[in-house]
C-alpha positions as CSV (number, residue, x, y, z in Angstrom):
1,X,0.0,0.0,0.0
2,X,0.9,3.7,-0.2
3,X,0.5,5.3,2.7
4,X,1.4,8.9,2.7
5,X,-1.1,10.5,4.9
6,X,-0.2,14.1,4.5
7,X,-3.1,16.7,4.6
8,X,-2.3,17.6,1.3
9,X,-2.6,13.5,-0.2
10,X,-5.6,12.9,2.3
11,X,-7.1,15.8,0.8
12,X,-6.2,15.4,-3.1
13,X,-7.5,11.7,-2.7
14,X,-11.0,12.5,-1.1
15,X,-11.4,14.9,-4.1
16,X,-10.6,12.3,-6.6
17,X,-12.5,9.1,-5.4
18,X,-16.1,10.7,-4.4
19,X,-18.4,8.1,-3.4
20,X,-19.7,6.1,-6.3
21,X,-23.6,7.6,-7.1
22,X,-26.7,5.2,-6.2
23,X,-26.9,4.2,-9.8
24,X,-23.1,2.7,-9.8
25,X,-23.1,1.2,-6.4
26,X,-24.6,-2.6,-5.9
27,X,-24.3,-2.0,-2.3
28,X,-24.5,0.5,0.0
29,X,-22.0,2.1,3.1
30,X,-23.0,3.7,6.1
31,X,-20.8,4.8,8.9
32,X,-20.6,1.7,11.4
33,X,-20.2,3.5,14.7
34,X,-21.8,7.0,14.2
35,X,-20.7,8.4,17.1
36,X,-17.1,7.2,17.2
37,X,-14.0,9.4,15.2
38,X,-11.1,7.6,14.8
39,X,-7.4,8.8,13.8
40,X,-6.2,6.7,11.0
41,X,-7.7,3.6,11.4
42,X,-5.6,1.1,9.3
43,X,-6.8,-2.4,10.2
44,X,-9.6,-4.1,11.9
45,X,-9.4,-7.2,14.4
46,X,-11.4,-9.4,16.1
47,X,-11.3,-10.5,19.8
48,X,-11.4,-14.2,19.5
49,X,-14.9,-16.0,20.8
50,X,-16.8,-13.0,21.0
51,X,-19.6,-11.5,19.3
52,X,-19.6,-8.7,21.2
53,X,-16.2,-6.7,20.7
54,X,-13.9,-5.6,17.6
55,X,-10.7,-3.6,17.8
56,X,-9.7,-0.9,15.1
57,X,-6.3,0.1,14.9
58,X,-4.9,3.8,14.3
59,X,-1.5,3.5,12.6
60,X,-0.5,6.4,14.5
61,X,0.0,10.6,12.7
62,X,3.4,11.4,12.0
63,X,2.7,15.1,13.0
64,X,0.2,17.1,15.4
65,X,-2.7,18.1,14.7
66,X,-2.9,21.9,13.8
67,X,-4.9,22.6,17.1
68,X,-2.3,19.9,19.2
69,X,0.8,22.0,17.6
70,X,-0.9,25.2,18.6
71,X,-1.6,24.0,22.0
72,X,0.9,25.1,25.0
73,X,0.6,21.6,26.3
74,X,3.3,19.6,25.9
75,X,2.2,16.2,26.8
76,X,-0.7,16.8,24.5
77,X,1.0,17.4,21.6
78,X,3.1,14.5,22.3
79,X,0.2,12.0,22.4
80,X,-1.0,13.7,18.9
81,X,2.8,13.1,17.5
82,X,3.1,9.4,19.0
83,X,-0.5,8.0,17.9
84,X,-0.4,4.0,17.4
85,X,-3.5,3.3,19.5
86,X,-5.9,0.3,19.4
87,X,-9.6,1.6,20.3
88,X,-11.6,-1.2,21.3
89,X,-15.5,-1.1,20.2
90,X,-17.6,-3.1,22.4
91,X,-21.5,-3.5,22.7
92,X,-21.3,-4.5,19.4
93,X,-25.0,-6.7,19.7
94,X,-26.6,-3.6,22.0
95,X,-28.3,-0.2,20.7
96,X,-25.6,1.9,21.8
97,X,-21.6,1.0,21.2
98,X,-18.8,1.8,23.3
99,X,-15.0,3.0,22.6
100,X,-12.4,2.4,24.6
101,X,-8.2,2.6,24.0
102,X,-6.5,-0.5,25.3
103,X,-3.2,0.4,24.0
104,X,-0.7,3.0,22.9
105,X,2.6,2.1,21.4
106,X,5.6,3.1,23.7
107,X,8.8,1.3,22.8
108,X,11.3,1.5,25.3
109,X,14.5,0.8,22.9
110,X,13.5,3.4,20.0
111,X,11.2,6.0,18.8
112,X,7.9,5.1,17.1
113,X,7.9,6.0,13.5
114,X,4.6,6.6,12.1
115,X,5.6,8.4,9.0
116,X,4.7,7.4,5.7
117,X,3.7,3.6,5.2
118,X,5.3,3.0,8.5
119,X,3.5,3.1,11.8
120,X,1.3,0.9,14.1
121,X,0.0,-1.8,11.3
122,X,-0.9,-5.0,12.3
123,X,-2.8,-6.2,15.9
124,X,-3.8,-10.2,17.1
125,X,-5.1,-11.7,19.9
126,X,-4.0,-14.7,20.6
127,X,-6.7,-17.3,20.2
128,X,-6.9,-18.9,23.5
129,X,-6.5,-15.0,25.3
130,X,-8.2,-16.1,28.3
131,X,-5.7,-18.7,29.1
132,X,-2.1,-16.9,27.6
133,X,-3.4,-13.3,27.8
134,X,-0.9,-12.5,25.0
135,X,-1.7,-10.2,22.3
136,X,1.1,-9.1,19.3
137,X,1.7,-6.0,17.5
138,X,3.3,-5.2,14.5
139,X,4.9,-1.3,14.3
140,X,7.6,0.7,13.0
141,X,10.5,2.3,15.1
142,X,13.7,3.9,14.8
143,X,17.0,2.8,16.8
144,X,20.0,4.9,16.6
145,X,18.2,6.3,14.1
146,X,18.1,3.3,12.2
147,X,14.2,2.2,11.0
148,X,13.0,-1.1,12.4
149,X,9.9,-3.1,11.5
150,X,9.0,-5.1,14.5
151,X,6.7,-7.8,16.0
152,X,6.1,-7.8,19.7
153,X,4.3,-9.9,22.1
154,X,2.7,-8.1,25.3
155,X,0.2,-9.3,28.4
156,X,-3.1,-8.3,28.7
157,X,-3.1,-6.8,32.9
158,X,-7.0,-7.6,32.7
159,X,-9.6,-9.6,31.0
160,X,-12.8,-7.9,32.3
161,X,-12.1,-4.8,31.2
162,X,-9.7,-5.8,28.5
163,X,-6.8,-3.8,28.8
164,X,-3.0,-4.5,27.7
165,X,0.1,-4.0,29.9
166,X,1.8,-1.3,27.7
167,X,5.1,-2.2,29.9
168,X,5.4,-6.1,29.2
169,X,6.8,-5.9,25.7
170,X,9.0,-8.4,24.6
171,X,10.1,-8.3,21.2
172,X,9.9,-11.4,19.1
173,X,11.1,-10.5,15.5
174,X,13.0,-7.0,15.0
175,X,14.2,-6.3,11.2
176,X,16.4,-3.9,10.0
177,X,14.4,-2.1,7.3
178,X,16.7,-0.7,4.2
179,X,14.0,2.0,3.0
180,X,10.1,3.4,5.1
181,X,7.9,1.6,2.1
182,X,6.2,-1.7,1.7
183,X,6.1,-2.9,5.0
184,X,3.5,-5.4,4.8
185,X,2.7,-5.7,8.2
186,X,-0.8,-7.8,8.8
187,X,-0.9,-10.1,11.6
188,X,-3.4,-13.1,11.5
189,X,-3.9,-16.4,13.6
190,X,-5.0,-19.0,11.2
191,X,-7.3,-21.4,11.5
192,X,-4.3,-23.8,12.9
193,X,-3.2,-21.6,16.0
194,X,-0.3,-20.5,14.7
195,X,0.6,-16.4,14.0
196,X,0.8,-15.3,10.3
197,X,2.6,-12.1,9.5
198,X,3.1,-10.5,5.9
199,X,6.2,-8.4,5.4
200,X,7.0,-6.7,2.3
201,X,10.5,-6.5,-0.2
202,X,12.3,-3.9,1.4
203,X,10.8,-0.7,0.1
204,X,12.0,1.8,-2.7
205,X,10.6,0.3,-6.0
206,X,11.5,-2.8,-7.9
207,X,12.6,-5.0,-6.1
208,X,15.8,-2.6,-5.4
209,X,17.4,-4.7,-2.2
210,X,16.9,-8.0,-4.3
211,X,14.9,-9.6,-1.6
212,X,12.1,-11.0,-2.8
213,X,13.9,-14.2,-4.8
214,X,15.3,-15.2,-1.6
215,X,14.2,-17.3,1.7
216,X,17.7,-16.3,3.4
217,X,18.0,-12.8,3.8
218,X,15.8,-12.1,6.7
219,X,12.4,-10.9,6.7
220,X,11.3,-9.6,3.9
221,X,8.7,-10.8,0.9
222,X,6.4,-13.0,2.1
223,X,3.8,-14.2,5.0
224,X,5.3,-16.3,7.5
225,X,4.1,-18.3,10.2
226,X,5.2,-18.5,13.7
227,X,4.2,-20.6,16.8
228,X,4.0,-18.1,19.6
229,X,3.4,-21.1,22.0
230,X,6.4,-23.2,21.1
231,X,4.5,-26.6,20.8
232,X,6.5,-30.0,21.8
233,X,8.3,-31.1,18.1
234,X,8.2,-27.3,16.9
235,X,11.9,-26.5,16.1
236,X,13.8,-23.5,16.8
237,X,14.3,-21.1,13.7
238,X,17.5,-20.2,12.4
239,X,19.8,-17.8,14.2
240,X,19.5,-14.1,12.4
241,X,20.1,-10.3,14.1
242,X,16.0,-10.1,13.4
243,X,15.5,-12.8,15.6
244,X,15.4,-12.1,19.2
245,X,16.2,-14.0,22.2
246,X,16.7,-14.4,25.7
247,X,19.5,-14.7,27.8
248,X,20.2,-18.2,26.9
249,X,20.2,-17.7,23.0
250,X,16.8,-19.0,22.8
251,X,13.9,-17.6,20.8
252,X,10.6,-16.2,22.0
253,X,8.9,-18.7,19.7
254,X,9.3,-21.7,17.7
255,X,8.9,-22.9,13.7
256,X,5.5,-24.9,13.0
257,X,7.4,-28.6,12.4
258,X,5.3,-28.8,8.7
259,X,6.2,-25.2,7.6
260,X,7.1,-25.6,4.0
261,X,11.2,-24.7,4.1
262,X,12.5,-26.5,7.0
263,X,14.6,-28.9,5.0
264,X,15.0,-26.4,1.6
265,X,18.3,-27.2,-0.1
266,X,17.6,-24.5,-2.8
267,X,14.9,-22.0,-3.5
268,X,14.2,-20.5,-7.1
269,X,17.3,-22.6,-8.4
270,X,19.6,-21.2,-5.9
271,X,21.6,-23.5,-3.2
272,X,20.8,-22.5,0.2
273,X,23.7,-23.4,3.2
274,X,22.2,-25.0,6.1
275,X,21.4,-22.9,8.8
276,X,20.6,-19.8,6.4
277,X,16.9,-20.1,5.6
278,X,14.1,-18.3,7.4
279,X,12.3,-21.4,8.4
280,X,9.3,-19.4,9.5
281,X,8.4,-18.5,6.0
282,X,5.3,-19.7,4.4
283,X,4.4,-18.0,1.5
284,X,7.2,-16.3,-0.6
285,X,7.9,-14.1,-3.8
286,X,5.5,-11.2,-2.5
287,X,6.0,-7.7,-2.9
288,X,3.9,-5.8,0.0
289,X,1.1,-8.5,0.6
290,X,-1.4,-5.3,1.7
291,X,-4.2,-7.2,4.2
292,X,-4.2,-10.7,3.9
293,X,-7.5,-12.8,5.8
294,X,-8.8,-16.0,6.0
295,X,-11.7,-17.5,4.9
296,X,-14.3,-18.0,7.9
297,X,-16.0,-20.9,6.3
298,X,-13.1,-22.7,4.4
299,X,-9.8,-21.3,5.9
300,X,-8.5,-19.7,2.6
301,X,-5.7,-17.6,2.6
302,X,-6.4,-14.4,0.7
303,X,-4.2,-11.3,-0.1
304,X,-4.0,-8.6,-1.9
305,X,-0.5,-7.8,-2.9
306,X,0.6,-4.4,-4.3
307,X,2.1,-4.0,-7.5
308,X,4.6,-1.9,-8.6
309,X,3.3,0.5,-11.8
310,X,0.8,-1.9,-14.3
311,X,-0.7,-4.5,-12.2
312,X,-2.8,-4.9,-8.5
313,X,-3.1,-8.8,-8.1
314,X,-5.1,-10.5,-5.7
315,X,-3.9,-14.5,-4.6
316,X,-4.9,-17.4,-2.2
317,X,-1.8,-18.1,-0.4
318,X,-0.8,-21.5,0.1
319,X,1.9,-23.3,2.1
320,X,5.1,-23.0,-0.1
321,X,3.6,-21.3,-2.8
322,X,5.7,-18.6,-4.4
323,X,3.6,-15.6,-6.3
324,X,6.8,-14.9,-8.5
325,X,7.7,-11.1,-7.2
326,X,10.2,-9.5,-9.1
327,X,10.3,-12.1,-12.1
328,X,6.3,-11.4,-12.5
329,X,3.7,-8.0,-12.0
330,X,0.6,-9.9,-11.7
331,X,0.0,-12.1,-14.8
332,X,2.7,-10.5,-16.7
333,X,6.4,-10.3,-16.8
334,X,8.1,-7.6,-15.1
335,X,10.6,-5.9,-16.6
336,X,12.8,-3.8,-13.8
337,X,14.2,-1.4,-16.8
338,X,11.4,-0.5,-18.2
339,X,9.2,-1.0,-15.3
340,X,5.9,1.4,-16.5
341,X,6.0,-0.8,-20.1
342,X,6.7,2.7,-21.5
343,X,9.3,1.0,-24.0
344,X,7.1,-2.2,-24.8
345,X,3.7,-3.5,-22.6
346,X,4.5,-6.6,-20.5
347,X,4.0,-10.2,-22.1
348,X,2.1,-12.5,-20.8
349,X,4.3,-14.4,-18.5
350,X,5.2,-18.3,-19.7
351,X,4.2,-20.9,-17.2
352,X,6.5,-22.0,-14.1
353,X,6.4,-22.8,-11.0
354,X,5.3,-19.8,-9.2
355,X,1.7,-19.1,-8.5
356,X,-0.7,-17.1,-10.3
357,X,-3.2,-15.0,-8.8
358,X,-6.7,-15.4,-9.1
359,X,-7.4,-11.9,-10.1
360,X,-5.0,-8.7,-11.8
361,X,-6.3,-5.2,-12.7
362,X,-4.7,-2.1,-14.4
363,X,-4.1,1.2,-14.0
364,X,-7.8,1.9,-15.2
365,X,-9.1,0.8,-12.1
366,X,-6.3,1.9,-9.3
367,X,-2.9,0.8,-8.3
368,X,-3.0,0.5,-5.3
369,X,-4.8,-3.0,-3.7
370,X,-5.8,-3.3,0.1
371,X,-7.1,-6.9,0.7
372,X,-10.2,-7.6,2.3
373,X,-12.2,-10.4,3.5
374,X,-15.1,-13.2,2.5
375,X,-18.1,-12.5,3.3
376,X,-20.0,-15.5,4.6
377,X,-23.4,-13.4,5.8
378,X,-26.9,-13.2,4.9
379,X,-27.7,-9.9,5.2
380,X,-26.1,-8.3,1.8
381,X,-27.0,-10.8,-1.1
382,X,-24.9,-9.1,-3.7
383,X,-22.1,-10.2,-2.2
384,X,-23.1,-13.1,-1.2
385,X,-19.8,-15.7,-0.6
386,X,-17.7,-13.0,-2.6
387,X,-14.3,-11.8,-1.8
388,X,-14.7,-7.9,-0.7
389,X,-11.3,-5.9,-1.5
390,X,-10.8,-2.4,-2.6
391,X,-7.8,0.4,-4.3
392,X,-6.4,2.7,-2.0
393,X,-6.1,5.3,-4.6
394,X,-9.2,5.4,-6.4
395,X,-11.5,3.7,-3.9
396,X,-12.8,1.5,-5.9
397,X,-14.5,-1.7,-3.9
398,X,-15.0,-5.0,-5.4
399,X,-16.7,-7.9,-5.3
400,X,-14.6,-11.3,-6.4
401,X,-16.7,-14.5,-7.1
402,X,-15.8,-17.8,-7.6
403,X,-18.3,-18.6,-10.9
404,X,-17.4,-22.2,-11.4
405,X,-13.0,-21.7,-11.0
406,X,-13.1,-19.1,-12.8
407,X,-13.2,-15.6,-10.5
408,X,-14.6,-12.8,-12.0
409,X,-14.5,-9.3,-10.1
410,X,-17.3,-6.5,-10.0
411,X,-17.1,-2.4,-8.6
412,X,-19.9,-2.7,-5.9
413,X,-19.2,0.5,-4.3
414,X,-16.9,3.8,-3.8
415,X,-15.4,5.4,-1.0
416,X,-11.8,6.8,-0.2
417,X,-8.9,6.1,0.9
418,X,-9.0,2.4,2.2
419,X,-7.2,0.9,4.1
420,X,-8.5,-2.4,5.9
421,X,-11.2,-4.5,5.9
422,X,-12.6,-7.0,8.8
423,X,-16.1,-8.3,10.5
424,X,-18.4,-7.1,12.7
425,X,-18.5,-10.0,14.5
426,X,-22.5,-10.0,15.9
427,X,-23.8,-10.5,12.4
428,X,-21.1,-11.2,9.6
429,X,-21.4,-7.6,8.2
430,X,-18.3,-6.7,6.2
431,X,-16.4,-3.2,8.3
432,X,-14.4,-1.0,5.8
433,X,-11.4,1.5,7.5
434,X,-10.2,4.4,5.7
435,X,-7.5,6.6,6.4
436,X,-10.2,9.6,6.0
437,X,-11.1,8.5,9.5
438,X,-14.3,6.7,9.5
439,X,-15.2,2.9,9.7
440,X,-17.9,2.1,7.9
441,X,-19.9,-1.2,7.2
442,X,-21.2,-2.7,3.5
443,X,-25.2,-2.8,3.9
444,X,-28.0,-3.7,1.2
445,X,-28.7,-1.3,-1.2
């Protein structure tokens, strides 16, 4: 995703991607919690088991407000400049909603960075919370000025009310991040337990730090999957400077024994040396996998993964699959010198081994992705079973069926500037975030 939220983008993108008139749209938005503002929400997560409660996350402003810079209070401008808040919404099946913050970003080795892409992006709780009372956390920072993409485990200090011990972080996964874009940064238990987390190629454009061909050089390009609760027969992963441990040299969490690489000699052709490979990937070859979700009703793996200047594509990830970033844009072959086709349009690319995506679009329709979510309710028809995702940049929404295995994708609605989808968990209904501010739901027309 791009994510520059600057007054000045915020405001040339709300002029460009009005919402889509009654005519055009199949389905209809409404704002989700009327009462409720919200400061860049970026993501949208569930509290495992209950109907009741969602979370939305703010990624966090990298700059005051105009009143908070005006404002002789120094700890309030602080709070405006350090955002990265989790605002949970509860009462969720009740005639009047709640919000609440359960969490504020405060690392105690570095700086939160919310600029640009980077910021507070990703937020799970664990799926058995009342036993572990673990949550994790995916953000930015800066050490020694340095910028960091991290993932962090910290305690809940109470169940009933929910609220997170912003004090008992400990670090699981902290990588050093050669440029502030494509950062990836979803986190999502699967159906199986175990903690997915999507990370993109390093920033810049094209591929420029040549990561995403490789399983060995840290963090970078794909989703990968991580057992927080290091299970008996779960290995150890590989030594690396991302990888942090205690003490003893140990890690704060293990590799799933069946991830796909544990025993890779070679990857894309390539020898590996023992010892190198980032065990914990699971899904490789991706160049800033935007949102990913799984399917409530079959566990699907989908994601919507960022292009670089033709082509959004939209995949189901699967164990050891390989979507082909920076040899392939989508469908088509990428060509890093002439990477807008000004020269000659992309060919078709020739079969191999990498994975194709179930769905591409142009520059006609965005360029931008942000992956969404299945919806498995009753109460919108239109999109009945359909894949919901959306462009950033021109707002765009979609609907993506499945007619038959072949998936064929419809513009169901318009908004701006979104940048997350997720449930509502008390009846199914699909929850859109956008940088603008609001969260909104997709209702029937």
């Amino acid at each position: 995703m791009r994510l520059r939220p600057s007054a000045a983008l915020l405001f040339s993108l709300l002029v460009g991607t009005s919402s889509a008139s009654a005519q055009d749209a199949l389905v209809a938005l409404e704002p989700a919690f009327p009462e409720m503002k919200f400061s860049l929400p970026v993501a949208i997560s569930p509290m495992p088991g209950s109907k009741d409660v969602v979370f939305v996350i703010e990624k966090g402003d990298p700059a005051p407000s105009a009143a908070d810079a005006k404002s002789g209070d120094k700890k309030k401008k602080v709070s405006a400049y350090f955002g990265g808040k989790v605002q949970m919404i509860s009462g969720l099946g009740a005639s009047k909603q709640t919000k609440t913050q359960v969490f504020q970003i405060n690392p105690k080795d570095g700086k939160f960075d919310a600029a640009g892409e980077c910021g507070l992006l990703g937020f799970a709780v664990h799926p058995r919370v009342n036993e572990t009372k673990q949550v994790f956390v995916y953000y930015s920072l800066r050490i020694d000025g340095k910028l960091y993409q991290r993932v962090s485990r910290f305690k809940a200090s109470s169940l009933a009310p929910f609220a997170i011990d912003e004090d008992s972080e400990q670090p699981l996964i902290t990588q050093l991040d050669p440029a502030a874009n494509h950062n990836g940064g979803d986190l999502h238990f699967g159906p199986d337990g175990y903690l997915y987390i999507s990370c993109g190629d390093g920033g810049a454009g094209g591929d420029a730090f040549d990561t995403a061909g490789y399983i060995n050089k840290g963090f970078h390009a794909a989703v990968f999957r991580i057992d927080v609760d290091k299970k008996p027969g779960n290995p150890a992963p590989n030594p690396h400077p991302s990888v942090i441990t205690d003490s003893k040299g140990v890690a704060f969490y293990s590799v799933p024994a069946d991830n796909p690489f544990l025993a890779a000699t070679s990857h894309r052709g390539r020898p590996l040396e023992a010892g190198s490979v980032r065990t914990e990937t699971w899904a490789t070859g991706l160049r800033n996998a935007w949102r990913f979700s799984f399917d409530p009703k079959t566990g699907a793996c989908f994601a919507g993964d960022v292009g670089q200047n033709l082509y959004e594509e939209i995949d189901i990830l699967v164990s050891g699959g390989d979507y082909g970033w920076h040899d392939v844009e989508g469908n088509h072959v990428f060509v890093q010198k002439d990477a807008s086709g000004k020269k000659v349009p992309p060919g078709r690319a020739a079969p191999s081994d990498f994975k194709s995506p179930i769905h591409e679009y142009d520059r006609k329709l965005g360029n931008s992705v942000t992956g969404g979510v299945v919806y498995r309710g009753d109460r919108v028809p239109a999109i009945a079973d359909a894949y919901i995702f959306a462009d950033f940049a021109s707002g765009r929404i979609f609907s993506l069926h499945d007619r038959g295995g072949k998936w064929e994708s419809q513009q169901v609605a318009k908004d701006t500037t979104i940048s997350g989808f997720g449930y509502d968990p008390s009846n199914g209904d699909v929850l859109v975030a956008s940088l603008a501010g609001p969260v909104k739901r997709i209702v029937k027309k």
